[in-house]
N, C-alpha and C positions, 0 to 999 in steps of 0.2 A: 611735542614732536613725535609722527607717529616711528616705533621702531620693531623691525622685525628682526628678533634675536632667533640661530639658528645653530646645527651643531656645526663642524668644521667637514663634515663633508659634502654636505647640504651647501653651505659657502661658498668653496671648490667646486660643486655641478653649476650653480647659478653662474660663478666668473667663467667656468667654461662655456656657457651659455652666453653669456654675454660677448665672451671673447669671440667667439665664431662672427657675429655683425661686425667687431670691432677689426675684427683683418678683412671683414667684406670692404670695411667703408674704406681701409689703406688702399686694399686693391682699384676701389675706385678713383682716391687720389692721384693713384700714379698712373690711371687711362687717364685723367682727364689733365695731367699734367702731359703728358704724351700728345694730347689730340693739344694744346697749345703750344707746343713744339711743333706743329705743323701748321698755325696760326699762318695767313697771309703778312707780308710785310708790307707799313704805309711810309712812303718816301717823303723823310723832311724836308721839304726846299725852302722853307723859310730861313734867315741867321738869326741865330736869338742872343741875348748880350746877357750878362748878370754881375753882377758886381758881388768881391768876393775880398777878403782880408788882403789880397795881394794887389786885386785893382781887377781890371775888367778882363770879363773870361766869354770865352762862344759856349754854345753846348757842347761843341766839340770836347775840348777843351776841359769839361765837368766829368770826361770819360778815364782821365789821368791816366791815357795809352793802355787802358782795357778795351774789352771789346764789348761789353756790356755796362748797360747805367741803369741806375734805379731810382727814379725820380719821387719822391716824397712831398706833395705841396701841404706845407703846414700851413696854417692861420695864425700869423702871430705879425702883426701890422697894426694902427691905427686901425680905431673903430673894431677891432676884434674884443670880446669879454675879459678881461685881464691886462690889458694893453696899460702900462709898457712893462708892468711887474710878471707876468704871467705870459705864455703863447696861450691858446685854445686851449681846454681841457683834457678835449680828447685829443689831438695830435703830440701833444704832452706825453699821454699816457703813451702813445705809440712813440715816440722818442725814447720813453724809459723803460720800455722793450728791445729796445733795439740790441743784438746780440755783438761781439765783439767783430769787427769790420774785416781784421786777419782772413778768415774765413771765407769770406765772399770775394774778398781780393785774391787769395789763393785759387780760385774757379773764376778768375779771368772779369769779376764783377767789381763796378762801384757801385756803391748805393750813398745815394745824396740827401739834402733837404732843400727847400727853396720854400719861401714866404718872400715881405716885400718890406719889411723891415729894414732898417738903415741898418750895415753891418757892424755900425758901435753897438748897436742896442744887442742883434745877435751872440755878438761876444760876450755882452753882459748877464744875458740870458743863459747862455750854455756854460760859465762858467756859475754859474746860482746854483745850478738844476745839474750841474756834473756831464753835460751831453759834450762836452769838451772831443771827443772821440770822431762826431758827428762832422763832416762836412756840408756847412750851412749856408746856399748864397743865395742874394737878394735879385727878384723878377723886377726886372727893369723895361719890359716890352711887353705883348702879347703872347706871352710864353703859358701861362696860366689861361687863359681861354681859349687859346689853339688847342689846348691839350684837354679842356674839359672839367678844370679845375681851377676857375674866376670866382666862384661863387660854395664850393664845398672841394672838402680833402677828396685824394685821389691818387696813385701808385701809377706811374707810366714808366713801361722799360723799353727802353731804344739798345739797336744793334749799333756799334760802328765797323763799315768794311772801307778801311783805305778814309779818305775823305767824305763817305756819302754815309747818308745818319738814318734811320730806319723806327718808325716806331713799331714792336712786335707786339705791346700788349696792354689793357689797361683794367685796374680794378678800383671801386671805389666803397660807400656805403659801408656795408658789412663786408666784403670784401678786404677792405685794411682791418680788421678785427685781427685777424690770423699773422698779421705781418710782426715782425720783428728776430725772427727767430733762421737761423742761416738756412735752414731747409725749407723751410716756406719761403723765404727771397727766390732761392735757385729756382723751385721748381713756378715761376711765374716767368723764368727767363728763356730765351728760345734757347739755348742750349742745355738747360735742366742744369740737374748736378753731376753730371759730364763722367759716370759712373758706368762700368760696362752692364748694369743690370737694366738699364734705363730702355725701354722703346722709345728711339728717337731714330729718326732720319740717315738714312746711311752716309758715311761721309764727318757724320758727327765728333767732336772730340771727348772720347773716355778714356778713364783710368781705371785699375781697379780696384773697386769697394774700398773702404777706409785707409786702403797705402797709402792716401793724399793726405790724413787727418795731420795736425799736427798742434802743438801748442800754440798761442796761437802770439808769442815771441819767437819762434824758433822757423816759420817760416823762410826758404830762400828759394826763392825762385830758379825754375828749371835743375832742383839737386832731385839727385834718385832716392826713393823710400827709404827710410832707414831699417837697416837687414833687423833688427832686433823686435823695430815694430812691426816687423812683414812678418816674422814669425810670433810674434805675441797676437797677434790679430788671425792668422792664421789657423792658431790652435782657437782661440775664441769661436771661431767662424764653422771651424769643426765640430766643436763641440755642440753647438747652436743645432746643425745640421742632425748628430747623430742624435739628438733628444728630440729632434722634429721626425726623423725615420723611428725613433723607437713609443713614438707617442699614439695611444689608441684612435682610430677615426670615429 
């Protein structure tokens, strides 16, 4: 392995050097998560069904009174490599990515899984593999080819306003590589992470910056930041600030 051993200042110029692309490429994440927060929206008029540990559910209904859904089509059915011990490799792997759901549900999101497996098997599955966490329901219709993902994985996220159901976005390929993690979920959703730093769309709903964080047991919906985090985040935030003004260009 080739290695280039260097002194420690020499080090420090190369990561500064590096670092400068590395806040280009953030900046460009967060245009281009921006220009998909202005994505057109496509109006679902089909009903789609799924069977789920409870019994039968609509898509509606997978949105568990959020307003945003994250749809996940694993491969994990009949005739898949692995079947019935294993799902697909790689959806696997993006399953045990997946970050703790608190998070996403505090910013108004569900994120799902759907394959086409019988929901015993599912169960057996997510309790082997520890995805327990995961809500998993089985494609019982055209749900999976309407969406563009019959035949390979794929990330679709739907709006809901009132009763009408909206798809805003889809990724698939390398595309799901990045997924698993609460800040890449958000920012594929039409409201991003609903933070006042965000360019989004006037009208939009933010908060500000980390006030929303929290454990992610201790979540309650609609309670005010707690004064102790707003100021331990606060001086952080400050600090951050005064070493970026006091840093050479």
């Amino acid at each position: 392995m080739q290695t280039n051993v260097v002194s420690a200042q020499e080090w420090e110029a190369a990561r500064q050097k590096l670092l400068m692309k590395e806040k280009a490429l953030t900046h460009a994440r967060d245009a281009m998560a921006a220009e998909r927060r202005r994505m057109p929206w496509l109006a679902v008029e089909k009903n789609y069904e799924f069977d789920t540990p409870k019994g039968k559910a609509s898509l509606r209904d997978l949105f568990e009174g959020r307003h945003q859904l994250i749809v996940y089509r694993a491969f994990y059915e009949p005739g898949v490599f692995g079947w019935p011990d294993h799902a697909c490799r790689g959806c696997s792997m993006v399953a045990d990515q997946v970050a703790h759901l608190a998070h996403l549900n505090a910013r108004d999101t569900t994120l799902v899984f759907v394959s086409r497996a019988p929901q015993a098997d599912i169960a057996r599955l997510k309790a082997r593999m520890g995805w327990e966490m995961i809500p998993w329901y089985t494609v019982t219709d055209s749900f999976d080819a309407d969406f563009d993902v019959g035949e390979w994985h794929g990330t679709n996220v739907f709006f809901r306003d009132g009763d009408k159901i909206y798809r805003t976005y889809f990724i698939n390929n390398r595309g799901d590589e990045q997924m698993g993690g609460t800040w890449n979920y958000l920012d594929i959703t039409p409201l991003g992470r609903q933070e006042e730093w965000e360019d989004s769309p006037e009208g939009y709903p933010q908060t500000q910056t980390y006030k929303w964080w929290n454990w992610h047991d201790s979540y309650v919906e609609g309670a005010a930041p707690d004064k102790r985090w707003v100021e331990v985040s606060d001086a952080g935030e400050a600090a951050f600030r005064n070493k970026q003004a006091g840093a050479k260009p």
